[in-house]
C-alpha positions as CSV (number, residue, x, y, z in Angstrom):
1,X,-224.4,109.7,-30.7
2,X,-221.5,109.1,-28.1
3,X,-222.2,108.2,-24.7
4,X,-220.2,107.1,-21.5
5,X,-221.5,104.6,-19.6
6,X,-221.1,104.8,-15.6
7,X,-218.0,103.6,-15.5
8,X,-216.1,105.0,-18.4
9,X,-217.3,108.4,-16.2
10,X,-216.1,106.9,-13.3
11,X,-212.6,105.5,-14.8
12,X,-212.2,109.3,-16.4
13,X,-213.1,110.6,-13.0
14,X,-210.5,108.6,-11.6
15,X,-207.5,109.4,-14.3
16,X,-208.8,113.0,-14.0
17,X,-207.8,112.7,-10.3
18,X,-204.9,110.2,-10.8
19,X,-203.1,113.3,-13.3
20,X,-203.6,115.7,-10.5
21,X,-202.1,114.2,-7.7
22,X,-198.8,113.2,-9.7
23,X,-198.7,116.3,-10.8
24,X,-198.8,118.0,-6.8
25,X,-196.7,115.0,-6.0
26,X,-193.9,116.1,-8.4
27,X,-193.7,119.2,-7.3
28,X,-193.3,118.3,-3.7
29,X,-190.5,116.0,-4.5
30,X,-188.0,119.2,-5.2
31,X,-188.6,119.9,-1.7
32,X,-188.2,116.4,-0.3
33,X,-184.6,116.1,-2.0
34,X,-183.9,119.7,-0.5
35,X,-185.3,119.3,2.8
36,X,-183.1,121.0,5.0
37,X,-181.3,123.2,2.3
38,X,-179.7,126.5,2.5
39,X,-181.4,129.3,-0.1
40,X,-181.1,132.7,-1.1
41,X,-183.6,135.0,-2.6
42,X,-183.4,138.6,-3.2
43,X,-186.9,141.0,-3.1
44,X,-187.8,144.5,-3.9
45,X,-189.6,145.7,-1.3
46,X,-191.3,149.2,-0.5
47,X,-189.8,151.1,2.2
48,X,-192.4,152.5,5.1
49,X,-191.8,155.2,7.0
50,X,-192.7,154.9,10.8
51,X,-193.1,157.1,13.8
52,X,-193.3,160.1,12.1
53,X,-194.5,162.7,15.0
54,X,-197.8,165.0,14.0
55,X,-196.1,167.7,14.0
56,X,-193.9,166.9,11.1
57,X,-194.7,165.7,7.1
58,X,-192.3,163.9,4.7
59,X,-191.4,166.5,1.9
60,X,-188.9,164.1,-0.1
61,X,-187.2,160.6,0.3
62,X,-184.0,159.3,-1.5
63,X,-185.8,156.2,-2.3
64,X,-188.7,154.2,-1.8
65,X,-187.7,150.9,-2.4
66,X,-185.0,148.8,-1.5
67,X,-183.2,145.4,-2.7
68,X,-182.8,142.7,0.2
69,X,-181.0,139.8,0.2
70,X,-182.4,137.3,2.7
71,X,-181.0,133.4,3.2
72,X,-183.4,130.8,4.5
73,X,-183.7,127.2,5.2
74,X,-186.2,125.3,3.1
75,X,-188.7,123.6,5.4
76,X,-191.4,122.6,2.8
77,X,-191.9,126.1,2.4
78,X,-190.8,129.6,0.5
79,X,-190.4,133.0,1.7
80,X,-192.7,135.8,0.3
81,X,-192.2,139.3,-0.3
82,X,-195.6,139.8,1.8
83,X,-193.8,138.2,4.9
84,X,-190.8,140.6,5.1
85,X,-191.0,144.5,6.0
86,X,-188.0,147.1,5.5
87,X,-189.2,150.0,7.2
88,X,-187.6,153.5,8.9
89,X,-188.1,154.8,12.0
90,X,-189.0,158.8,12.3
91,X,-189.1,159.0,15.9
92,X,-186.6,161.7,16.2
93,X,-186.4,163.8,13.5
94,X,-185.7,167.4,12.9
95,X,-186.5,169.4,10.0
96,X,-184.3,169.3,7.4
97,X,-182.2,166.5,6.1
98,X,-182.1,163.6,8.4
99,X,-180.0,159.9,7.4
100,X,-182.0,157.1,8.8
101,X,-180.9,153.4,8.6
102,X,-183.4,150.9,7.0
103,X,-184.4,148.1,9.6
104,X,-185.9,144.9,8.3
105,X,-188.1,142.7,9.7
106,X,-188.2,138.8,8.2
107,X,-190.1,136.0,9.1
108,X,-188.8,133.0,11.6
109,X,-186.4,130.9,10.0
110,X,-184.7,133.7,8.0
111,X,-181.5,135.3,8.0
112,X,-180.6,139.1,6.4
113,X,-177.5,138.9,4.5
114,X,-177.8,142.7,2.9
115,X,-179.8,145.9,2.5
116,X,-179.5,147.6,-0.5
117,X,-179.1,150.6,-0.1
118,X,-178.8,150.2,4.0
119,X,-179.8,153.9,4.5
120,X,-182.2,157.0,3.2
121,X,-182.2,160.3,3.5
122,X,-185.3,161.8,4.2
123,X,-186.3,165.4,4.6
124,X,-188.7,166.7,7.0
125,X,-190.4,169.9,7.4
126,X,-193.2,171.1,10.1
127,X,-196.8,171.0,9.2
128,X,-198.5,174.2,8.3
129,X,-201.4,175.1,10.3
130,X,-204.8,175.0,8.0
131,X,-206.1,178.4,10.2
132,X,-203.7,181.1,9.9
């Protein structure tokens, strides 16, 4: 039967760990030669509502997601879709039809270069009461 002495285990141990690092090391070197480098991504993100009074529910919205274009500088690190929020504000609504713009907020480090589509139409309607 085969069998390792201690160390063959240790000089497999040591390869094992020898493969891995060169293989993390590698893939940090794209971001060493791009240190400092301009990018662009693009994300499709889900669009939340915000601010809606009490007195007021959502019946219908144009769309729910939207397409943004974001440009970054690459710092040893990558932007997410879980670090970047497009949102609308339902502060002041009114029932009916009403056009809201969609406001993005992006990590540090970020710039917005565009919001597809840059608006919604949402339509609003007053709650019913449960006790009539």
């Amino acid at each position: 039967m085969f069998s390792l002495t201690e160390n063959q285990k240790k000089l497999l141990l040591a390869f094992f760990i020898a493969v891995l690092l060169w293989t993390y090391a590698s893939n940090q070197t794209s971001n060493i030669f791009s240190f400092g480098d301009e990018k662009a991504a693009s994300f499709l993100v889900d669009i939340q509502m915000r601010n809606l009074p009490q007195a007021y529910e959502v019946d219908s919205i144009s769309v729910d997601k939207a397409v943004l274009r974001i440009d970054y500088i690459s710092y040893f690190s990558n932007v997410s879709k879980e670090n970047i929020e497009a949102y609308i504000d339902l502060e002041n609504v009114e029932t009916g039809d009403n056009m809201r713009i969609i406001e993005v907020e992006l990590p540090s480090g970020t710039r917005l270069m565009s919001v597809d589509p840059g608006y919604v139409v949402v339509n609003i309607s007053k709650k019913e009461d449960s006790k009539d």
